[in-house]
C-alpha positions as CSV (number, residue, x, y, z in Angstrom):
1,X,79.2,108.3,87.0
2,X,81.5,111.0,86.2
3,X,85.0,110.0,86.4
4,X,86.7,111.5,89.8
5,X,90.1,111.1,89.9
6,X,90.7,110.0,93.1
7,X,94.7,110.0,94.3
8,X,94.1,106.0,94.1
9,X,90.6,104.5,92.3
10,X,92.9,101.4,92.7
11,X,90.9,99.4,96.0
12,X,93.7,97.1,96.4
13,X,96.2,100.1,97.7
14,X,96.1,100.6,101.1
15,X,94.8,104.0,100.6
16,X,91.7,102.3,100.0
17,X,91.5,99.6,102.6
18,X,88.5,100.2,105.3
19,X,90.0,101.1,108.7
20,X,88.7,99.0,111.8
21,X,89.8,100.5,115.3
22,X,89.2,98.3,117.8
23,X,87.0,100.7,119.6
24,X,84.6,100.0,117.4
25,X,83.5,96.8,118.4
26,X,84.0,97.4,122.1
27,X,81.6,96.6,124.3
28,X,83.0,98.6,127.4
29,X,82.7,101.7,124.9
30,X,79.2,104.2,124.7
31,X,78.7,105.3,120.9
32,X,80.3,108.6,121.6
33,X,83.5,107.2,123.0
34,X,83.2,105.7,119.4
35,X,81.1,102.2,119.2
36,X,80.2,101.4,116.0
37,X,77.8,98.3,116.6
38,X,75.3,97.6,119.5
39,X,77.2,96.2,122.5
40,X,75.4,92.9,123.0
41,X,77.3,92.3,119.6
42,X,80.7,94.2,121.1
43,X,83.5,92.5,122.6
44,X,85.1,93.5,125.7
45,X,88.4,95.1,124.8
46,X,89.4,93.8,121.9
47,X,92.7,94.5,120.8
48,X,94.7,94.8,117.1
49,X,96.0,92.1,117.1
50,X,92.7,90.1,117.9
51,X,91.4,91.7,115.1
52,X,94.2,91.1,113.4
53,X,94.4,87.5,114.2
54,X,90.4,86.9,112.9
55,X,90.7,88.5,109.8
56,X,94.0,87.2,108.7
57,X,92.0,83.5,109.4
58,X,89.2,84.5,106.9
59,X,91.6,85.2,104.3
60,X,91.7,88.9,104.4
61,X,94.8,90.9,103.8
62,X,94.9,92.7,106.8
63,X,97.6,95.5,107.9
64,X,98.2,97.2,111.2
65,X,99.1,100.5,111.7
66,X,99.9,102.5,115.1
67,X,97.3,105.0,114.9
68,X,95.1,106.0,117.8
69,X,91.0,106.8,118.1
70,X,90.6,110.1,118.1
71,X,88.2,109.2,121.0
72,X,90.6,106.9,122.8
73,X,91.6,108.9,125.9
74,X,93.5,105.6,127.3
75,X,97.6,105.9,125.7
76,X,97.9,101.7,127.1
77,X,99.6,100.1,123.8
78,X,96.4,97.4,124.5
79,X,94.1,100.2,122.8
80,X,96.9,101.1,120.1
81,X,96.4,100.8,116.9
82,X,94.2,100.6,113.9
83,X,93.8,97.7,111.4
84,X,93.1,98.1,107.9
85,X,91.7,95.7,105.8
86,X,91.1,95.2,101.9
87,X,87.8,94.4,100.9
88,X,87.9,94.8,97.2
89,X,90.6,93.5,94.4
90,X,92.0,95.7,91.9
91,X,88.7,95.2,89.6
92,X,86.7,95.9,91.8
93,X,85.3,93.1,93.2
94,X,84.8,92.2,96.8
95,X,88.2,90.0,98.2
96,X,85.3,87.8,99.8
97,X,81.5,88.1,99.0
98,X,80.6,88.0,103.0
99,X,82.6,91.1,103.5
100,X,81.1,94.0,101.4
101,X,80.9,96.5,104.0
102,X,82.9,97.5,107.4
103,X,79.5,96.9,109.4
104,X,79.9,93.4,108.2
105,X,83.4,93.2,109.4
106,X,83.1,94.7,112.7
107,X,80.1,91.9,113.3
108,X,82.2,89.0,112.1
109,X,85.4,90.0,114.4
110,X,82.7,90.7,117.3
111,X,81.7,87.3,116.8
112,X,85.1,85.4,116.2
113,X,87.1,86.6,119.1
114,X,85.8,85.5,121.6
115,X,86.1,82.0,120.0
116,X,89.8,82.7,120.0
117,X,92.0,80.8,122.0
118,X,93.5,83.2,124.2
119,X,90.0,84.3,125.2
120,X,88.6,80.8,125.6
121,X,91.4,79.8,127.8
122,X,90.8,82.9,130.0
123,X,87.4,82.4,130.6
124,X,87.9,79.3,132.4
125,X,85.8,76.9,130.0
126,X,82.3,79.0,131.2
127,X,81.4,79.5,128.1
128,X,81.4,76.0,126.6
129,X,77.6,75.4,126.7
130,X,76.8,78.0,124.2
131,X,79.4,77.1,121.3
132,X,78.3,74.1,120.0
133,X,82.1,73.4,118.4
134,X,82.6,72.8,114.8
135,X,79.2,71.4,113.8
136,X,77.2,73.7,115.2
137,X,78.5,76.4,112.8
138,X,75.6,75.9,109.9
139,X,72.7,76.4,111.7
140,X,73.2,79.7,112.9
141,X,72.9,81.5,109.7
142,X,68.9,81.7,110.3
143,X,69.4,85.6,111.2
144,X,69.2,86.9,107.5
């Protein structure tokens, strides 16, 4: 492990934070417009501040920039932006254990907004069946 000096080896600079853009996790995107997970796991349009919104809630420190996708052809301030968020402390050690990766952030935001409330609401209540609420939350960690 030879020592590479980096212009930061310090992973709580925002040099080093892991950059989510929301086409990522978009489910109206193909992989070469930029999708990152599959897009039964995608969410239809998500935007920063969704993102934003989900990751701030788990406790992450989160930070928004106004960059663009390289890939993003659409200028509408909706698809703006890019949100960067720390993973690891200054030792090196993850911020929180269920987020070592970006993969495993993209999937958690993918999941979380459309519990948010502004999607909920928009939705007109069609999607109450499958969300069990608060309790239900345990039982679907069987996928590992």
């Amino acid at each position: 492990n030879s020592n590479m000096a980096h212009l930061t080896e310090n992973p709580a600079d925002k040099e080093r934070f892991i950059c989510i853009y929301p086409v990522y996790i978009n489910s109206k995107k193909t992989l070469a417009e930029g999708r990152r997970i599959p897009s039964e796991k995608a969410v239809e349009n998500p935007s920063c501040s969704e993102i934003r919104d989900v990751l701030t809630a788990a406790g992450l420190n989160v930070l928004v920039e106004n960059k663009m996708h390289p890939r993003e052809w659409n200028r509408d301030v909706q698809f703006r932006g890019r949100v960067r968020v720390q993973l690891k402390q200054t030792d090196g050690s993850f911020c929180l254990d269920k987020f070592s990766s970006r993969k495993d952030v993209m999937f958690y935001v993918a999941e979380m907004i459309p519990k948010l409330k502004t999607r909920t609401q928009k939705s007109g209540g069609g999607d109450i069946n499958s969300q069990q609420g608060e309790g239900g939350k345990k039982s679907r960690k069987k996928k590992k």
